[in-house]
C-alpha positions as a LaTeX table, in Angstrom:
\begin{tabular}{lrrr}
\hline
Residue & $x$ (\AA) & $y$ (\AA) & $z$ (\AA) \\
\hline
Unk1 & 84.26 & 41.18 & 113.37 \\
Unk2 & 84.12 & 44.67 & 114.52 \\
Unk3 & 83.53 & 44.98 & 118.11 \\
Unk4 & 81.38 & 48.44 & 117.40 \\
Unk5 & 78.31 & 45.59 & 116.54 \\
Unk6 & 78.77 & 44.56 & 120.59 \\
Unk7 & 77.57 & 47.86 & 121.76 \\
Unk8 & 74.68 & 46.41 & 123.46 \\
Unk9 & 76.33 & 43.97 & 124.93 \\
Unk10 & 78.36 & 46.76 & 127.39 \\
Unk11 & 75.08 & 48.78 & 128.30 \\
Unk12 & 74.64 & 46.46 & 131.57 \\
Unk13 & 78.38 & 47.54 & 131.66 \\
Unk14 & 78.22 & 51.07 & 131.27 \\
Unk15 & 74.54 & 52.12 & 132.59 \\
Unk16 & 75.77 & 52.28 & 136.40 \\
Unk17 & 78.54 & 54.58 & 135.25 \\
Unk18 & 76.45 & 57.07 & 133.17 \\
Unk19 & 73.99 & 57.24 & 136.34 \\
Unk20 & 76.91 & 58.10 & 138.30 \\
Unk21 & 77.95 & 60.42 & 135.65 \\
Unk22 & 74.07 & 62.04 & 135.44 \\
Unk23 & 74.63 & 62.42 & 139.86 \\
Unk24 & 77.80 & 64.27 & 138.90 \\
Unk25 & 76.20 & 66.53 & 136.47 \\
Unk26 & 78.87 & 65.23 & 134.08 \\
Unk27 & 77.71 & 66.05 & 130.15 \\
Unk28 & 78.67 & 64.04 & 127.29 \\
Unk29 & 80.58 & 67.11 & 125.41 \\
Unk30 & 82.21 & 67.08 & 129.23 \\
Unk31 & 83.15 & 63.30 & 128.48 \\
Unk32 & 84.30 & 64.39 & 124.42 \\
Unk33 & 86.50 & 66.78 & 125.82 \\
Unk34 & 88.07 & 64.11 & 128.55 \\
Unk35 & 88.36 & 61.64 & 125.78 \\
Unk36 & 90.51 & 64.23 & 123.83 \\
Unk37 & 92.87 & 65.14 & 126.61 \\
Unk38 & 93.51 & 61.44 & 127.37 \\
Unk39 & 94.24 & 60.49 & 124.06 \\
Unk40 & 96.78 & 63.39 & 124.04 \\
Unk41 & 97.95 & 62.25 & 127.18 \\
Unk42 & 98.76 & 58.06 & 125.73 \\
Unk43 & 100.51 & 60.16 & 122.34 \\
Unk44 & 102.85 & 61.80 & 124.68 \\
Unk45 & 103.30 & 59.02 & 127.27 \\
Unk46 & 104.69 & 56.51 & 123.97 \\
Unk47 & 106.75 & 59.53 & 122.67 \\
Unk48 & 108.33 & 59.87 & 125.45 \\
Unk49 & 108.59 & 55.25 & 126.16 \\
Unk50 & 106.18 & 55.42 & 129.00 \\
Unk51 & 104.37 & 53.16 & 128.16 \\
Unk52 & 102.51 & 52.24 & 131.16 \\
Unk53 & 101.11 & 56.27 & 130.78 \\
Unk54 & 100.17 & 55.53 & 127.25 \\
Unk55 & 98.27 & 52.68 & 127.68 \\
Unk56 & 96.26 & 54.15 & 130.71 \\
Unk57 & 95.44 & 57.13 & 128.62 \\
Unk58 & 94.47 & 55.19 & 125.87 \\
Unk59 & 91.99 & 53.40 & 128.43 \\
Unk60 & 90.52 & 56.36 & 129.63 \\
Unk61 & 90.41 & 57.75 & 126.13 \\
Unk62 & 88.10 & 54.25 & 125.31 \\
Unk63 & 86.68 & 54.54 & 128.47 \\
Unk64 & 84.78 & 58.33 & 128.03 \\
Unk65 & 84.45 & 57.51 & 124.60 \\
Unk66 & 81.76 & 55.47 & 125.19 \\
Unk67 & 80.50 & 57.24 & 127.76 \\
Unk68 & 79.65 & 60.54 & 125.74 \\
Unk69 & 77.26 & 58.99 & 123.44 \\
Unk70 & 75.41 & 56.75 & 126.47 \\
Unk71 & 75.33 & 60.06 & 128.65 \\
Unk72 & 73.57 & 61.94 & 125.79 \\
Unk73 & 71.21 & 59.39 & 125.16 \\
Unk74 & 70.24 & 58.73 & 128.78 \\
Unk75 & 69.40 & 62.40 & 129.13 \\
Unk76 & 67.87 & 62.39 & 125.51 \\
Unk77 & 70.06 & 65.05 & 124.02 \\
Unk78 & 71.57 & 63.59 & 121.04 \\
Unk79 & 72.01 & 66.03 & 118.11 \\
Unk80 & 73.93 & 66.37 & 115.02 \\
Unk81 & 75.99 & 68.87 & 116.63 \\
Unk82 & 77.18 & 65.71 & 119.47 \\
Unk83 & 77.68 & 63.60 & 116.96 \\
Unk84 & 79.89 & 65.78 & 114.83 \\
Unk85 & 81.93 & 66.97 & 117.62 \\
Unk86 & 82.45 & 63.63 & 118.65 \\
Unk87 & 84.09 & 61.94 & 115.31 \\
Unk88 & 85.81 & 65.36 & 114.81 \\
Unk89 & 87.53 & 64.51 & 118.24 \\
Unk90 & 87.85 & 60.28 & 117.58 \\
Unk91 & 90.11 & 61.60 & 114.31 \\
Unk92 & 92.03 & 64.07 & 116.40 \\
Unk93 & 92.52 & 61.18 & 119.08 \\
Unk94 & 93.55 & 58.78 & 116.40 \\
Unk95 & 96.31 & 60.98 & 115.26 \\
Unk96 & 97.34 & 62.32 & 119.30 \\
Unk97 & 97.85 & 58.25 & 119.92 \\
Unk98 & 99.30 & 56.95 & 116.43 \\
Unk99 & 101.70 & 59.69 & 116.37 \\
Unk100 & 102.68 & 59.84 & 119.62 \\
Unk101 & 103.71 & 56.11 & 119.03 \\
Unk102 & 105.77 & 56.28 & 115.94 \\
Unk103 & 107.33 & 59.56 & 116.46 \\
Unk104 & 108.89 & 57.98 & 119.65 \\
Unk105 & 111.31 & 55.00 & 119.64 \\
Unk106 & 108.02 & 51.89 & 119.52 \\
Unk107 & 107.41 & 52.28 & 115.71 \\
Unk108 & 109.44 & 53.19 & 112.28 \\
Unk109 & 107.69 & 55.96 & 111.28 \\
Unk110 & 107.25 & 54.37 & 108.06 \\
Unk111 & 104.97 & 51.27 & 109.53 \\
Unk112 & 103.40 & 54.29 & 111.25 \\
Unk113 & 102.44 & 56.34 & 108.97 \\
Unk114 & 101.04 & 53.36 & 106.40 \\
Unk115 & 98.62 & 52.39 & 109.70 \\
Unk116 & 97.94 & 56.02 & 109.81 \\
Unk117 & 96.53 & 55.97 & 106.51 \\
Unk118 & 94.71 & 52.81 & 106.85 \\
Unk119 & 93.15 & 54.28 & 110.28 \\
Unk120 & 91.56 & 57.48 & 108.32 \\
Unk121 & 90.43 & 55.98 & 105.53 \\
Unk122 & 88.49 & 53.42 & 107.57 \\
Unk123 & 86.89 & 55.90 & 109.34 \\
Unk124 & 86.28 & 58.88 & 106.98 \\
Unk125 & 84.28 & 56.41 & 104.94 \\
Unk126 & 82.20 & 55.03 & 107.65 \\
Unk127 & 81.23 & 58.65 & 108.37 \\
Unk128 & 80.91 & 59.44 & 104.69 \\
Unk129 & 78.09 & 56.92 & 104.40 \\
Unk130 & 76.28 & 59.50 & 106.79 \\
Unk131 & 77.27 & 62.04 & 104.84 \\
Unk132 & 75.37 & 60.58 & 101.66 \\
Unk133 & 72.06 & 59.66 & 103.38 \\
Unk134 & 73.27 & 55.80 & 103.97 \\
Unk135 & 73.85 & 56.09 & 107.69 \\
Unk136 & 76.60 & 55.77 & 109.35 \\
Unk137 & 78.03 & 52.51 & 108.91 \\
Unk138 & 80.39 & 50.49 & 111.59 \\
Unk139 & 81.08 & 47.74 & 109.33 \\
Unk140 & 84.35 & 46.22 & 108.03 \\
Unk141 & 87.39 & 44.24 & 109.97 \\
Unk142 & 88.82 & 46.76 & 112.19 \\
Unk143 & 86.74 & 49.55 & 114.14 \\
Unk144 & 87.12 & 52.02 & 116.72 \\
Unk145 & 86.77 & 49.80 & 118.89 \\
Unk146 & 89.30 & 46.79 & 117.68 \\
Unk147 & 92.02 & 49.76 & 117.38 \\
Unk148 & 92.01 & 50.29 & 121.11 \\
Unk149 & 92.00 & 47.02 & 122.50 \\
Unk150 & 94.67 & 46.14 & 120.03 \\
Unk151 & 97.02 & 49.07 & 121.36 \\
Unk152 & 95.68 & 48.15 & 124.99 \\
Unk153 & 96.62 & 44.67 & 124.63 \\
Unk154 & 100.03 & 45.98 & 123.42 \\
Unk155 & 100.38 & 47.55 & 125.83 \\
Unk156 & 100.26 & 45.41 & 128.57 \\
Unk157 & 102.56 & 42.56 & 126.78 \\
Unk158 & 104.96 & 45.00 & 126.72 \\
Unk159 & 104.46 & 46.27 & 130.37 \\
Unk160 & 104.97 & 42.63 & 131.10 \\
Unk161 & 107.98 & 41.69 & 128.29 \\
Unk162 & 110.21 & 43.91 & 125.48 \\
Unk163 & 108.43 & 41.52 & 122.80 \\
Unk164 & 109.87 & 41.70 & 119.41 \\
Unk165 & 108.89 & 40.05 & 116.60 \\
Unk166 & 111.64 & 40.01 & 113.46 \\
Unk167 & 113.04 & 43.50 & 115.11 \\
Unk168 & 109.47 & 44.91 & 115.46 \\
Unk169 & 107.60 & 45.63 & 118.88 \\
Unk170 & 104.44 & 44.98 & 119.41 \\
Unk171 & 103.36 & 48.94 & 118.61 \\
Unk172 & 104.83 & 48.58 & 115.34 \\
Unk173 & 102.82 & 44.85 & 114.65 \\
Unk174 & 99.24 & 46.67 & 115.34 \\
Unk175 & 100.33 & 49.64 & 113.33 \\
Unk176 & 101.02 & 47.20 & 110.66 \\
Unk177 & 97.67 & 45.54 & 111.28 \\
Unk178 & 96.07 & 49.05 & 111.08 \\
Unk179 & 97.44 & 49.63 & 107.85 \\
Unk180 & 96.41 & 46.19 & 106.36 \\
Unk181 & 93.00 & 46.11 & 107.41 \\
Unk182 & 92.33 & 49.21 & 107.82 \\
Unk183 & 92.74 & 49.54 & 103.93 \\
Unk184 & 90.69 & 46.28 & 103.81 \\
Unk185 & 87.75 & 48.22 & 106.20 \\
Unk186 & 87.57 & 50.92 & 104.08 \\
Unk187 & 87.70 & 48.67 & 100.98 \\
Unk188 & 84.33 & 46.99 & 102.52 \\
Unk189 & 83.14 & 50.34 & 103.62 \\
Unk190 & 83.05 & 51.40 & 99.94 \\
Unk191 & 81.53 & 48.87 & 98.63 \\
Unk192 & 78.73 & 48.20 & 101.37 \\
Unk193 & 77.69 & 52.57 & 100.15 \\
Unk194 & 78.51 & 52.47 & 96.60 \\
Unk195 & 75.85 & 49.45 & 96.55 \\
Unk196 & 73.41 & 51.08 & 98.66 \\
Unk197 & 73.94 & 54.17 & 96.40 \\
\hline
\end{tabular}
């Protein structure tokens, strides 16, 4: 289900932009670094209810996310120091965004921290299947990917309409959902390495 397995579908997508990017002389530690800020920027923008900011940011934050890795391949200079920079940053972005929601007024902090945890587990065991010669593995219900479109489509409902459902906005529902399966991803995550092991 994970939308990290439709990677190839986007290249038509994204190859104009990383030639643009390559005319610019823009690099993909460049694009890390971008990714970083903007996910800073959508973690203060829901702190602080603007929620139109927040969900642009979070955009951006998708949007030079992908470009980083495609950049780096096009000018074949992928290395392990790219790739750790890069899901040292996704984490860091994770926690600018998720925070920034429920330590504002869109989330109980409790909801907030429980999708927290389901968010880091998800992804510190994808990246410990590198870590033990498996690979890294993108498997599971909810990637990366799924996480941002989620908060981007939450985002724009609630541009649109206050939506709450049984006293909950729309924030709190995907930080619910990032809890839940979340858990579940990491649960699958597990057991895809531990078999492999």
């Amino acid at each position: 289900m994970t939308l990290d397995s439709y990677r190839d579908h986007v290249k038509p997508i994204i190859d104009p932009v990383v030639s643009g990017c390559l005319r610019l002389g823009i690099t993909p530690d460049t694009c890390t670094v971008l990714s970083l800020i903007a996910a800073a920027g959508a973690g203060i923008g829901f702190y602080f209810y603007e929620i139109g900011i927040g969900t642009l940011c979070i955009l951006l934050n998708a949007i030079f996310d992908a470009l980083d890795g495609s950049i780096a391949r096009a000018m074949s200079i992928q290395s392990l120091r790219g790739d750790f920079l890069d899901h040292t940053v996704d984490r860091y972005a994770d926690i600018f965004m998720i925070c920034g929601i429920f330590a504002g007024p869109l989330c109980p902090w409790q909801i907030g921290v429980f999708g927290m945890t389901g968010v880091l587990m998800a992804s510190y065991l994808g990246t410990q299947a590198q870590a033990v010669g498996i690979g890294r593995f993108y498997g599971g219900f909810l990637g990366r990917a799924d996480r941002l479109i989620l908060l981007i489509g939450a985002g724009i409902l609630s541009l649109i309409s206050s939506i709450l459902i049984l006293g909950l906005s729309l924030f709190a529902w995907v930080l619910f959902i990032f809890g839940v399966f979340g858990h579940i991803t990491a649960a699958q995550r597990f057991m895809h390495v531990w078999k492999q092991l």
